[in-house]
C-alpha positions in Angstrom: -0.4 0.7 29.9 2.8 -0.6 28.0 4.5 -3.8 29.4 8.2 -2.3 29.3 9.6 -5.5 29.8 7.7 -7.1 26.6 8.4 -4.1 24.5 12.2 -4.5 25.1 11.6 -8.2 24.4 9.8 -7.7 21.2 12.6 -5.2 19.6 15.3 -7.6 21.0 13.5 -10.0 18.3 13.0 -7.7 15.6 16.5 -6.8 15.5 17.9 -10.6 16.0 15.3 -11.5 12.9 16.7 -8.3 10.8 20.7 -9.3 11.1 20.8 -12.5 8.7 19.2 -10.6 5.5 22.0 -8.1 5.6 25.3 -9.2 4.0 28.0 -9.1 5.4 31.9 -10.6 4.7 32.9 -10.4 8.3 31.9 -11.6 11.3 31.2 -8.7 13.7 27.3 -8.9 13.2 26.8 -12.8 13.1 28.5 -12.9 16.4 26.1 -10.2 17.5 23.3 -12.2 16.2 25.2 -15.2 18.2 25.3 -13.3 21.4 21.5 -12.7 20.9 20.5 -16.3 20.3 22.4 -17.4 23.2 20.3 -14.6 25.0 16.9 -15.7 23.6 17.2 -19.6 23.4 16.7 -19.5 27.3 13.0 -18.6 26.9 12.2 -19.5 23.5 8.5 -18.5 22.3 7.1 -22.0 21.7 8.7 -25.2 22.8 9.1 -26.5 19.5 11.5 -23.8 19.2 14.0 -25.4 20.9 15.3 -27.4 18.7 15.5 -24.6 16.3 17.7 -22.8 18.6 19.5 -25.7 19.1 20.1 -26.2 15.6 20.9 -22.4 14.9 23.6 -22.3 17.4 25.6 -25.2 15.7 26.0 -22.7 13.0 29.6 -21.2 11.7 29.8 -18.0 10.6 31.4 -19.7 6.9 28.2 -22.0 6.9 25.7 -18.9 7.3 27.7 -16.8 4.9 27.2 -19.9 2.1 23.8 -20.6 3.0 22.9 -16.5 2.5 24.8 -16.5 -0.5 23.3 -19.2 -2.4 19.7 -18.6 -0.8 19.4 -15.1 -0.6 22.4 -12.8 -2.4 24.0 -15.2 -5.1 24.7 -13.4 -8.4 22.4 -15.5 -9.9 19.0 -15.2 -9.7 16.9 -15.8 -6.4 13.9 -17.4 -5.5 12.8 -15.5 -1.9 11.7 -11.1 -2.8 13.7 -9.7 -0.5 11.2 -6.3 -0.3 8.2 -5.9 1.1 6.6 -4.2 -1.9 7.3 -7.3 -4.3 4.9 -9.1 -1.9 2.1 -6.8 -2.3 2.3 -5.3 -5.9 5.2 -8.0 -7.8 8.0 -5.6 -7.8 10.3 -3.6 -6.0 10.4 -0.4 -4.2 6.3 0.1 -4.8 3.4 1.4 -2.4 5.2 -0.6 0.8 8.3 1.7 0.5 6.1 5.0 0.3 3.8 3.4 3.6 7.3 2.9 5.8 8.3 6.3 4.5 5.1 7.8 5.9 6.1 6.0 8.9 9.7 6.4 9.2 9.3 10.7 8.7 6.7 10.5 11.8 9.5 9.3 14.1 12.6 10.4 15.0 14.7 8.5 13.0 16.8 8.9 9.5 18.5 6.1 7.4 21.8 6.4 7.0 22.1 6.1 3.2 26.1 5.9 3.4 25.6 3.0 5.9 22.5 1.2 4.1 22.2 1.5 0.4 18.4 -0.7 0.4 15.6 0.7 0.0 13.4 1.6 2.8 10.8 -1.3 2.0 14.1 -3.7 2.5 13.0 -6.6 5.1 16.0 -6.2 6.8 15.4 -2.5 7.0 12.1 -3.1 8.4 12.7 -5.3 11.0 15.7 -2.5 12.3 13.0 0.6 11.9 10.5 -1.5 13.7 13.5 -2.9 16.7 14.3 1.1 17.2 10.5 2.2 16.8 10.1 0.1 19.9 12.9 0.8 21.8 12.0 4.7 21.5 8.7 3.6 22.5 9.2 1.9 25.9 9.0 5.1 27.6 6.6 7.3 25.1 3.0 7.0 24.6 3.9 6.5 20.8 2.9 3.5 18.5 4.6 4.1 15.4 5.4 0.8 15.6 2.2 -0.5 15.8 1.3 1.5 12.3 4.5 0.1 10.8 2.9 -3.6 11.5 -0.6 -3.3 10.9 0.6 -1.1 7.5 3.8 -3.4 6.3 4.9 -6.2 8.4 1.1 -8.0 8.4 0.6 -7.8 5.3 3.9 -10.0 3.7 5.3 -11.8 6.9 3.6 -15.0 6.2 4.3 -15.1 2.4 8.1 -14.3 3.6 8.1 -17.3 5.9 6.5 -19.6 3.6 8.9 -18.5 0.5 11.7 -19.5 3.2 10.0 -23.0 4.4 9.5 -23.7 0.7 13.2 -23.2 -0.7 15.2 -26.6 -0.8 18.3 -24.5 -0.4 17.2 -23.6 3.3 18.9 -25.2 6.1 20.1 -21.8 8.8 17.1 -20.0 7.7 14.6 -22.6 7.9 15.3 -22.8 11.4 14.8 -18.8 11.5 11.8 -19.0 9.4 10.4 -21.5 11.8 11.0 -18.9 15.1 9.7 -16.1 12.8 6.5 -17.8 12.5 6.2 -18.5 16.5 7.0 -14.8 16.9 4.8 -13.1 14.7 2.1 -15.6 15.7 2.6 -13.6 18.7 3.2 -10.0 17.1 -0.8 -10.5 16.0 -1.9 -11.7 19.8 -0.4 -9.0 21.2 -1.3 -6.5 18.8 -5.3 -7.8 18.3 -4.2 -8.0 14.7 -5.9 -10.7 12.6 -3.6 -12.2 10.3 -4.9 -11.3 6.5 -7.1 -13.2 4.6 -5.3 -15.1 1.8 -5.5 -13.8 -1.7 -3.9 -14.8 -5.0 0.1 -14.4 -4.7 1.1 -11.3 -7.2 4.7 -12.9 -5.9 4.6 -16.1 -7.3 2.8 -15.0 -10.1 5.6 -12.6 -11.3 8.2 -15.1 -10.5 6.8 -17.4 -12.6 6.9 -14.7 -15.5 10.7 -13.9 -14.4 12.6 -15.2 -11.6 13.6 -12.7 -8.8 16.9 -11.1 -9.1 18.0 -9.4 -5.6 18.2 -5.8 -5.5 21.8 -5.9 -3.1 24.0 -2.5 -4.3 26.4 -3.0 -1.3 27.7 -4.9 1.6 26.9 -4.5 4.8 28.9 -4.2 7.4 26.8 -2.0 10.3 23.8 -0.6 10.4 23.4 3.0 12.0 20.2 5.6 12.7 21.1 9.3 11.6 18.8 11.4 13.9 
């Protein structure tokens, strides 16, 4: 039987971990995000999380909005894949895009493609199908999600977080990185996942052939499920 309580809890993360990668020039969503670290920082995974909160919360919205800019969506070139697929096959919009597709048209949800112009194997994007997937599941007998994990989210998250822990430019998301890693640590104990065996990176391989240019077409403002 489904702890409601913990699946509430885990989407609550999902969607506080998807906010950051989206950009944004206003300040509606970071104080969302704000609202939700406020919320979480109470009863924080591991207790050397606390001082990650800690530091997180000393945050402006002008500091983030640098930070993702020069880290993550500068108009030069970047040094963190933003997709899912680049981790697994070196380039964008590959076979993880198709396996959240197969996913996504199981559930009940639609991307809004005038609201959120990335592609479906987006992190951001991910981490919102995956927050939804389990709030639609707290009552169902579904596990959409758990497919979405196992298929996707297990198979890049630790590359992600290590990309993040390894950029000199990271200050806000170093932090984030570091309550990712507590939280999907979790994700797998909760889940009886084993975390994947480590192979050679195809990331780091076709960086070193041609640094990563993000794929951002748009900002973004909101996000929104078309049903």
């Amino acid at each position: 039987m489904k702890d409601k309580n913990m699946t509430l809890g885990r989407s609550y993360y999902y969607e506080f971990f998807a906010i950051p990668f989206f950009f944004s020039e206003k300040d509606e969503k970071f104080n969302l995000w704000k609202k939700q670290l406020d919320y979480l920082k109470n009863s924080p995974i591991a207790n050397e999380n606390l001082d990650d909160f800690k530091a997180l919360s000393k945050f402006s919205f002008d500091e983030f909005r640098a930070e993702q800019n020069r880290l993550l969506y500068d108009y030069s070139y970047s040094n963190i894949p933003l997709t899912a697929s680049f981790y697994k096959e070196g380039r964008d919009e590959g076979l993880a895009k198709k396996l959240v597709l197969d996913t996504l048209r199981k559930s009940k949800f639609r991307k809004n493609s005038e609201l959120c112009k990335d592609s479906e194997d987006f992190i951001g994007f991910i981490f919102y199908l995956m927050s939804s997937l389990l709030k639609d599941e707290v009552n169902t007998n579904a596990f959409l999600s758990t497919e979405l994990f196992v298929n996707v989210i297990n198979e890049f998250i630790d590359e992600f977080i290590d990309f993040i822990k390894g950029s000199k430019e990271a200050d806000f998301y170093l932090h984030l990185a570091n309550l990712m890693q507590s939280f999907f640590e979790l994700e797998r104990s909760i889940l009886a996942v084993e975390k994947p065996k480590i192979k050679p990176s195809v990331a780091k391989e076709m960086i070193e052939k041609q640094p990563y240019l993000s794929n951002l077409k748009t900002t973004k403002e909101k996000f929104d499920w078309g049903e």
